[in-house]
C-alpha positions in Angstrom: 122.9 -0.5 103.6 124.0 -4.4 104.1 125.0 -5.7 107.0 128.8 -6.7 107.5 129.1 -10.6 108.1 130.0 -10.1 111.6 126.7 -8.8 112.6 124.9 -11.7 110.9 127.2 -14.4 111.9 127.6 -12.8 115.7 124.5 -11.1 117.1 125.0 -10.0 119.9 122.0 -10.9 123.5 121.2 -6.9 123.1 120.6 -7.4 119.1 118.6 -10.7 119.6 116.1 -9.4 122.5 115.4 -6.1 120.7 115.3 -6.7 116.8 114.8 -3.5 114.9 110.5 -3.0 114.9 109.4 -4.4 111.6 105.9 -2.8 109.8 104.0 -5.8 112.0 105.9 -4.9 115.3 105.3 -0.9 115.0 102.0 -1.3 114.1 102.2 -4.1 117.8 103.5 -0.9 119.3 101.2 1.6 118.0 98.2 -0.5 119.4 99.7 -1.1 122.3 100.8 2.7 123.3 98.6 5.0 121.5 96.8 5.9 124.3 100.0 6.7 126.5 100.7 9.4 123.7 97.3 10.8 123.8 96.3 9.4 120.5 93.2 8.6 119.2 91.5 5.3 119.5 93.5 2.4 117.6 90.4 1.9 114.8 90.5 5.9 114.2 94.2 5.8 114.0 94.7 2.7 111.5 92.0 4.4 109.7 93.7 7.9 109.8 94.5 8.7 105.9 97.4 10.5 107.6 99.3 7.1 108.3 100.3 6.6 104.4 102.0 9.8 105.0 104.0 8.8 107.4 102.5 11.6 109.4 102.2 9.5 112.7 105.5 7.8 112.8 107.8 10.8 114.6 104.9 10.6 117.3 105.0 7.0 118.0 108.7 6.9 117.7 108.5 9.2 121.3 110.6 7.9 124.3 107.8 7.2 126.3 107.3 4.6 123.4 110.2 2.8 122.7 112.1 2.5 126.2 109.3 1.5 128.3 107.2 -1.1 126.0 106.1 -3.1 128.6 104.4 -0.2 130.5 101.5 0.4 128.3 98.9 2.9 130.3 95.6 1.7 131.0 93.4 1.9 128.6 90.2 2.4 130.5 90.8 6.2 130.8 91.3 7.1 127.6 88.1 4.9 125.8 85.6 7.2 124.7 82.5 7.1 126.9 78.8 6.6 124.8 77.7 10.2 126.1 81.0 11.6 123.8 80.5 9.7 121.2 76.5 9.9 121.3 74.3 12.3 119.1 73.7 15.5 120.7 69.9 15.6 122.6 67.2 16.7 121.3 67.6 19.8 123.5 71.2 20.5 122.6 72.4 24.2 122.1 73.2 22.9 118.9 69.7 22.8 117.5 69.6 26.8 118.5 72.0 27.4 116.4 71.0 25.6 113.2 67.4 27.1 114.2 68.8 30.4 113.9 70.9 30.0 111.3 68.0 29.0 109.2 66.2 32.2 109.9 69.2 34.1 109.0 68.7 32.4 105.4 65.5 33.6 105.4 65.7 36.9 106.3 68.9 37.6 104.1 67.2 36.1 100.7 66.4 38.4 98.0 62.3 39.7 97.7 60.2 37.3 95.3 59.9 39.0 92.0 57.2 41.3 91.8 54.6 40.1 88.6 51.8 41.5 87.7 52.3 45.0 89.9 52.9 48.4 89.4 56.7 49.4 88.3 58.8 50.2 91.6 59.6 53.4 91.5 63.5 53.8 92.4 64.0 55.8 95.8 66.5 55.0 98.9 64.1 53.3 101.1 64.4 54.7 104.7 62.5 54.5 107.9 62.0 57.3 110.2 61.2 56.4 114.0 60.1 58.2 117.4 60.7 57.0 120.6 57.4 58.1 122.5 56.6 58.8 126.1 54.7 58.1 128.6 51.7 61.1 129.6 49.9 62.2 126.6 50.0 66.4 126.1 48.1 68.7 124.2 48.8 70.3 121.0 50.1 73.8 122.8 52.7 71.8 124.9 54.1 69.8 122.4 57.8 71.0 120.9 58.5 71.0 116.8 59.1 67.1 116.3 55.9 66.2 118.1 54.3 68.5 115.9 55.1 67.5 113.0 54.5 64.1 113.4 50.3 65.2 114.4 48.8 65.1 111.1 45.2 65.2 112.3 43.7 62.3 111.9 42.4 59.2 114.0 45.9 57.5 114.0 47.8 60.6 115.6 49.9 59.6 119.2 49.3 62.8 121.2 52.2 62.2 123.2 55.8 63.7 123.7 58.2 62.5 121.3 61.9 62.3 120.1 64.0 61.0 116.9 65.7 57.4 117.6 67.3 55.1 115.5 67.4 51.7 114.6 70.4 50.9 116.9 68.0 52.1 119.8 65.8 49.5 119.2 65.8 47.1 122.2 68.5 49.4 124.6 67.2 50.0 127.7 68.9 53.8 130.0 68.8 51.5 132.8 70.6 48.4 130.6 68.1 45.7 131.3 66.2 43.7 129.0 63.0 44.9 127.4 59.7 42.7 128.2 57.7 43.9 125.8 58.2 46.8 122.7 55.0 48.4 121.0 55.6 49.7 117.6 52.9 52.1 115.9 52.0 53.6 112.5 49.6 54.2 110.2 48.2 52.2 107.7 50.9 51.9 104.7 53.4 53.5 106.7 56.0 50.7 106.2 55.3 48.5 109.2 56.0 45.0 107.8 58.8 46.9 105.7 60.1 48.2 109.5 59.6 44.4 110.2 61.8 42.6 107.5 64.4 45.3 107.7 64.7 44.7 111.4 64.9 41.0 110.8 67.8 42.0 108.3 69.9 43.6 110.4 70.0 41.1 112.8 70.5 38.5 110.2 73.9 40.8 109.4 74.9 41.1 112.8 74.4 45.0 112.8 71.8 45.6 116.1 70.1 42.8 118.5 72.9 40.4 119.0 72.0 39.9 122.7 69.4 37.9 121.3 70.2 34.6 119.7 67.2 34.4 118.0 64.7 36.9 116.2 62.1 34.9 114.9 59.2 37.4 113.2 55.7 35.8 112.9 52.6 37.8 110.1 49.8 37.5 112.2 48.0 37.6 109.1 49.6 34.1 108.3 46.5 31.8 108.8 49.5 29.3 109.2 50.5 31.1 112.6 47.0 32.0 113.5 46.2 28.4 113.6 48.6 27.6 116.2 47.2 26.6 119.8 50.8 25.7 121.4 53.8 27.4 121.5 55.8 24.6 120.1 54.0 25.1 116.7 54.7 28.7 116.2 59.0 27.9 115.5 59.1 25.9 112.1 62.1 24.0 110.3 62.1 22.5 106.9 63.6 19.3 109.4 61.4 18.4 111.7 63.9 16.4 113.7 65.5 20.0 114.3 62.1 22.1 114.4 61.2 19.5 117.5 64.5 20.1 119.0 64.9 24.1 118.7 61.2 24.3 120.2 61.5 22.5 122.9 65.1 23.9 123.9 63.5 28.0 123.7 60.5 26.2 125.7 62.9 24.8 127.9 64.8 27.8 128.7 61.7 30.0 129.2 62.0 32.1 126.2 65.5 33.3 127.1 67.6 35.1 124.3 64.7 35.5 122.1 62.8 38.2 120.1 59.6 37.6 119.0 58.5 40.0 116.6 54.2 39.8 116.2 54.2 41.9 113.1 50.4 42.9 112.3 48.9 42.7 115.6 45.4 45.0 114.2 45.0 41.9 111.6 44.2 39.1 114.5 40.5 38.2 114.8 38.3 38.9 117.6 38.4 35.7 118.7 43.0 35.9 119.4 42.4 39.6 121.2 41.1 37.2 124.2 43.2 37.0 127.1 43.1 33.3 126.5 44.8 33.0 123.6 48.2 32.1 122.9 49.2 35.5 121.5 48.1 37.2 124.7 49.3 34.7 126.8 52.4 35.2 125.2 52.2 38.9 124.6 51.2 39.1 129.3 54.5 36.9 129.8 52.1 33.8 130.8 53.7 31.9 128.0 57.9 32.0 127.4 58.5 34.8 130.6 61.6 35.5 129.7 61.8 36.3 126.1 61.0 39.7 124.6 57.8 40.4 122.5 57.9 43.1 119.8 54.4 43.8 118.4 53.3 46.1 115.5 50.3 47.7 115.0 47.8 50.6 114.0 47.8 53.2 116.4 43.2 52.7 116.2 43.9 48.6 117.2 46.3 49.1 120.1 44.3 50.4 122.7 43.8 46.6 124.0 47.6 46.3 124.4 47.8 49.3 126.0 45.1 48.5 128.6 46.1 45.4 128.9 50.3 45.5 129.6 51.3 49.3 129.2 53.2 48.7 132.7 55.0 46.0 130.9 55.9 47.9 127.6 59.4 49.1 128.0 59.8 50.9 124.6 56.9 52.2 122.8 57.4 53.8 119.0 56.1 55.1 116.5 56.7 55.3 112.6 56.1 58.6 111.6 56.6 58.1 107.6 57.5 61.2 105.4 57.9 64.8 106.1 56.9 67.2 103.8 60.7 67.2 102.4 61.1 63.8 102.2 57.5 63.9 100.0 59.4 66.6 97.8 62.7 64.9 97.1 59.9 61.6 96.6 58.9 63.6 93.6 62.2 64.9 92.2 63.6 60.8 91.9 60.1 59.1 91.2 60.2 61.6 87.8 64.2 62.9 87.4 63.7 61.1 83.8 61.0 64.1 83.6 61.3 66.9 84.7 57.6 68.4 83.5 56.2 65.5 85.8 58.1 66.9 88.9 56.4 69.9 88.4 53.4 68.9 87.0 52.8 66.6 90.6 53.9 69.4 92.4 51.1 71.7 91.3 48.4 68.8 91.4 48.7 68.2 94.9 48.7 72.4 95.9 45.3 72.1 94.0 43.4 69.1 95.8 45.0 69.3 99.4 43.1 66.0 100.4 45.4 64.5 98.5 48.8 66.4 99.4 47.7 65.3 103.6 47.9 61.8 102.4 51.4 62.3 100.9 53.4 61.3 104.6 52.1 57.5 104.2 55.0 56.1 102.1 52.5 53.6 100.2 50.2 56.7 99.4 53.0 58.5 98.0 54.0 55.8 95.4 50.2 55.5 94.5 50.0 59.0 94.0 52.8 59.2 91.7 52.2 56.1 89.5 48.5 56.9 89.2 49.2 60.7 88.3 52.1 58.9 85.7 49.6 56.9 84.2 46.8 59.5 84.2 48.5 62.0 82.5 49.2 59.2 79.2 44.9 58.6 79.5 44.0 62.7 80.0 42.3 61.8 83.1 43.1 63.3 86.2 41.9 61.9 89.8 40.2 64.5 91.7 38.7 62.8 94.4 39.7 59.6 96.6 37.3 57.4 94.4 38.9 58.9 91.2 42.6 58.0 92.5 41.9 54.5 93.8 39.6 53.5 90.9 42.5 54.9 88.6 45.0 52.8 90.6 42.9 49.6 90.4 42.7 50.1 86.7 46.2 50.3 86.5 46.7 46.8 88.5 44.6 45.3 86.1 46.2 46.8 82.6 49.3 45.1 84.5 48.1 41.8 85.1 46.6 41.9 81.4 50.0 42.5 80.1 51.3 39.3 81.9 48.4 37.0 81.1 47.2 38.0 77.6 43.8 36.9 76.7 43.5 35.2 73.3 47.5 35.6 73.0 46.3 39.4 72.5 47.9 42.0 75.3 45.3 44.5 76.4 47.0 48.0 76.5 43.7 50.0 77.6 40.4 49.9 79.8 38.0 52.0 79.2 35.1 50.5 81.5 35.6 47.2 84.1 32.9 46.2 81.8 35.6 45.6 79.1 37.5 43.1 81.3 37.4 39.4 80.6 34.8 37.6 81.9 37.0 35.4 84.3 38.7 38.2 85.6 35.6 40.4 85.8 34.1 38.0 88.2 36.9 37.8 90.4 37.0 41.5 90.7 33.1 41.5 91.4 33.5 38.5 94.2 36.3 40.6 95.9 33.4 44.2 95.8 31.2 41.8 97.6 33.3 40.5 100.5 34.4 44.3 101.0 31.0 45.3 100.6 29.5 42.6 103.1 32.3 44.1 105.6 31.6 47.8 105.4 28.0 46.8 105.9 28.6 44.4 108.8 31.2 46.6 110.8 33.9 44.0 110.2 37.7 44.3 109.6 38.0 41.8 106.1 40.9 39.4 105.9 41.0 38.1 102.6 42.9 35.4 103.7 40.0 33.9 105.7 38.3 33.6 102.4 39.3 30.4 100.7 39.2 31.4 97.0 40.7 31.0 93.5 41.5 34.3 93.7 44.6 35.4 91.2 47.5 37.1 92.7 46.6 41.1 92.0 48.2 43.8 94.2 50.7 46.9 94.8 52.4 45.7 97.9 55.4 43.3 97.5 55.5 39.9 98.2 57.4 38.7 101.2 59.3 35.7 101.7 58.1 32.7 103.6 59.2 32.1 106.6 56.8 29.0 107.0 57.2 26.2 105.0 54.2 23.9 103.0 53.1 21.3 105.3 55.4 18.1 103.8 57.7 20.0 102.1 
């Protein structure tokens, strides 16, 4: 409203020596006492998108503001220091965190597509575990579940053994933290499977969150086998932030890590030596406190067993299908057919070679696709050589369909002999590098073998958790 004459014509000392604050003089007194009301710094403040709002007034309009203007508080206290206002270190918790939230990405992210492979056939995917002990037994003292996970043949654990479950994994009786965690199985028994599903779980928050970071390394990765420092084996698509994380879980000794070695059987000669950085890492000389899970065939582990079986707090086992699960296998792989189920089920009570192969989850699906296939060409496998020549066959007639040659698909093979000649020589280079191993005594990793080789196979593809150098 206006003011009345008398208070322009007759201002009073009190109205002189304390005009009403105009926009100049509050923001005089917002400078002056923002740090007695616990504000932010005056450039945040005048900055604040908050002050068009009015937002800030009621604050600065405090008592502690108005009566007692010429008692501003020091403003030494309240200045930021450069340590707050710094970026964090290069060995900040911080860079833990972004490390594992990257690995979380990675581990949650859908499987590449499978081209050029056999059709998946659709079953619940499961994994059956047994926690074994330590004193090996014979056959007579062994109880049911032993027994039935004995199939005869050179990967069999003879040793006492019980049913455990995922949530297990890792949980000590006496509550301390495992050192080091062995896990067996056969060849095809779903070891890297076990392996990504693990690192799932713990992605989801389901088991492991003592640890705050799982990081899984394939030993077959010639990526990790390269490595000669530990530093080298955590990656980051930011290098700023690989550098960091590395040297804080360096730093702290391996504390609150799992480090999962998956496909410990696939490591040279040369990385079994007690030299090497897996071993050094796997005898606690490298990162002491951090907990090492390794898989591996039950025929490649007898160096970790000589070497730190006082150390291995948890050993198991992957003991694939039982003869139920292989039967229920059959009724989904074929419930669009039920002549198939039966058809299967008869095959395998003929050639028993290839019903004791059945447990291996990988043999099971090449079983059934091959015997699909097989009974569309009238030709049944009888022997080994039969199934995986049949099964080979197959891979190719896929990878035909994908890449036609001419623009023409190729719907059947006859003979190898039939195959395109740029395809034929690929499948005669990879006969000679098997070949040359059988002859030599040597495990063959084709990834040792720089090649153009094209990508042919039944297994999956996984995804990357290293990235391309520069990317």
């Amino acid at each position: 409203s206006e003011p009345t004459p008398t208070q322009h014509s007759k201002p009073t000392p009190t109205q002189h020596s304390e005009p009403t604050p105009t926009t100049h003089s509050l923001g005089k007194h917002r400078r002056m006492k923002c740090d007695n009301l616990a504000l932010q710094p005056t450039k945040k403040v005048k900055n604040d998108s908050s002050e068009a709002t009015g937002h800030l007034i009621p604050r600065l309009a405090a008592p502690s503001a108005i009566e007692r203007p010429s008692e501003p508080a020091p403003m030494q206290p309240s200045e930021p220091t450069p340590t707050q206002h710094s970026e964090p270190s290069l060995e900040s918790p911080s860079a833990i965190e972004q490390y594992a939230c990257y690995l979380k990405s990675v581990y949650m992210k859908p499987k590449p597509p499978m081209y050029d492979k056999l059709p998946q056939i659709k079953v619940r995917k499961y994994i059956k575990l047994a926690l074994i002990g330590k004193d090996d037994i014979t056959p007579e003292e062994a109880d049911e579940f032993t027994q039935s996970t004995i199939r005869g043949n050179i990967h069999d654990i003879t040793r006492k053994k019980q049913p455990m479950t995922f949530d297990q994994i890792a949980q000590l009786e006496d509550g301390s933290e495992p050192k080091c965690i062995l896990i067996e199985g056969a060849p095809g028994i779903g070891k890297s499977t076990f392996s990504w599903k693990l690192s799932r779980k713990w992605g989801k928050g389901k088991i492991l969150q003592q640890y705050q970071l799982l990081v899984m390394l394939r030993l077959r990765d010639n990526r990790v086998r390269r490595a000669t420092d530990v530093l080298h084996l955590f990656r980051h698509p930011d290098e700023v932030t690989q550098e960091a994380a590395a040297k804080e879980i360096v730093r702290r000794r391996g504390k609150g890590l799992l480090l999962l070695l998956e496909g410990f059987d696939e490591l040279p000669a040369n990385l079994h030596l007690e030299d090497s950085l897996f071993m050094r890492i796997i005898t606690g000389v490298e990162l002491p406190e951090a907990t090492v899970m390794i898989t591996s065939r039950p025929s490649a582990s007898g160096l970790l067993l000589a070497t730190c079986r006082n150390d291995i707090s948890q050993h198991i086992e992957i003991i694939g299908f039982t003869p139920e699960d292989v039967q229920c296998y059959i009724t989904t792989a074929f419930e669009d057919n039920p002549s198939l189920q039966c058809g299967l089920r008869e095959y395998l009570s003929c050639y028993p070679h290839m019903k004791s192969m059945m447990y291996v989850p990988l043999n099971c699906a090449i079983v059934s696709q091959v015997y699909r296939n097989s009974i569309k060409d009238k030709f049944i496998p009888k022997t080994m050589s039969d199934l995986y020549t049949s099964l080979v066959r197959s891979l190719l007639l896929c990878y035909l369909h994908a890449h036609p040659v001419h623009g023409r698909k190729v719907w059947r093979l006859r003979s190898f002999s039939e195959l395109p000649h740029n395809v034929f020589q690929q499948l005669r280079e990879l006969g000679r590098i098997v070949y040359e191993g059988i002859v030599q005594g040597q495990q063959v990793i084709f990834s040792d073998h720089p090649s153009d080789f094209d990508g042919l196979g039944l297994m999956q593809s996984m995804n990357e958790l290293y990235v391309d150098e520069g990317a």
